[in-house]
C-alpha positions in Angstrom: -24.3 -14.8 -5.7 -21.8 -12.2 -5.5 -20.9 -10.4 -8.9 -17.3 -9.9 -10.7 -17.8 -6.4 -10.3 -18.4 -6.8 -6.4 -15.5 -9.3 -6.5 -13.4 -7.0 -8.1 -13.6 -3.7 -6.0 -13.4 -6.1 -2.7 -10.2 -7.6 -4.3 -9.1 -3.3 -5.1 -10.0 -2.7 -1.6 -7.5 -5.4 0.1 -5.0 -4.5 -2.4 -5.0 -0.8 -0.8 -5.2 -2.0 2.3 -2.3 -3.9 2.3 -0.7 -1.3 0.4 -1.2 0.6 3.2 0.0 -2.3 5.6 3.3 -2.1 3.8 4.1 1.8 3.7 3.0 1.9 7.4 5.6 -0.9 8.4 8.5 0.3 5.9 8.1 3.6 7.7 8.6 2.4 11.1 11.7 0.8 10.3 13.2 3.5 7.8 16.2 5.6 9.7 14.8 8.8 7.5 12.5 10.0 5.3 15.2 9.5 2.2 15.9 5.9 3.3 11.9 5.4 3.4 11.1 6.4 0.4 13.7 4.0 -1.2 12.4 1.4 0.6 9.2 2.0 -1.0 10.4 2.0 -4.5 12.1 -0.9 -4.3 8.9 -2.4 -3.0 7.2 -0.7 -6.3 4.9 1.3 -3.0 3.9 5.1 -4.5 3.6 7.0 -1.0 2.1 9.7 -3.0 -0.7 7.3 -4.2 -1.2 6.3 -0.6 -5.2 6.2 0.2 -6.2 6.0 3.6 -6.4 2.6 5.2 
């Protein structure tokens, strides 16, 4: 039986993940670094926070 806390830091680890996901695809499609990192805040996405995925 798997426990909360197990179940917790698995759901925190797909949550980065597709974090991750997200920045990565926002920043192929931004025409700059200025237009990315609007993109990302308007998606609530910190690239400073980013953790590697």
């Amino acid at each position: 039986m798997i426990g909360r806390a197990a179940v917790r830091e698995q759901e925190t680890r797909h949550h980065a993940l597709q974090c991750a996901k997200a920045m990565r695809t926002v920043a192929d499609h931004a025409t700059d670094a200025s237009d990315c990192r609007e993109l990302l805040e308007m998606l609530g996405l910190d690239a400073s926070h980013r953790t590697a995925g």
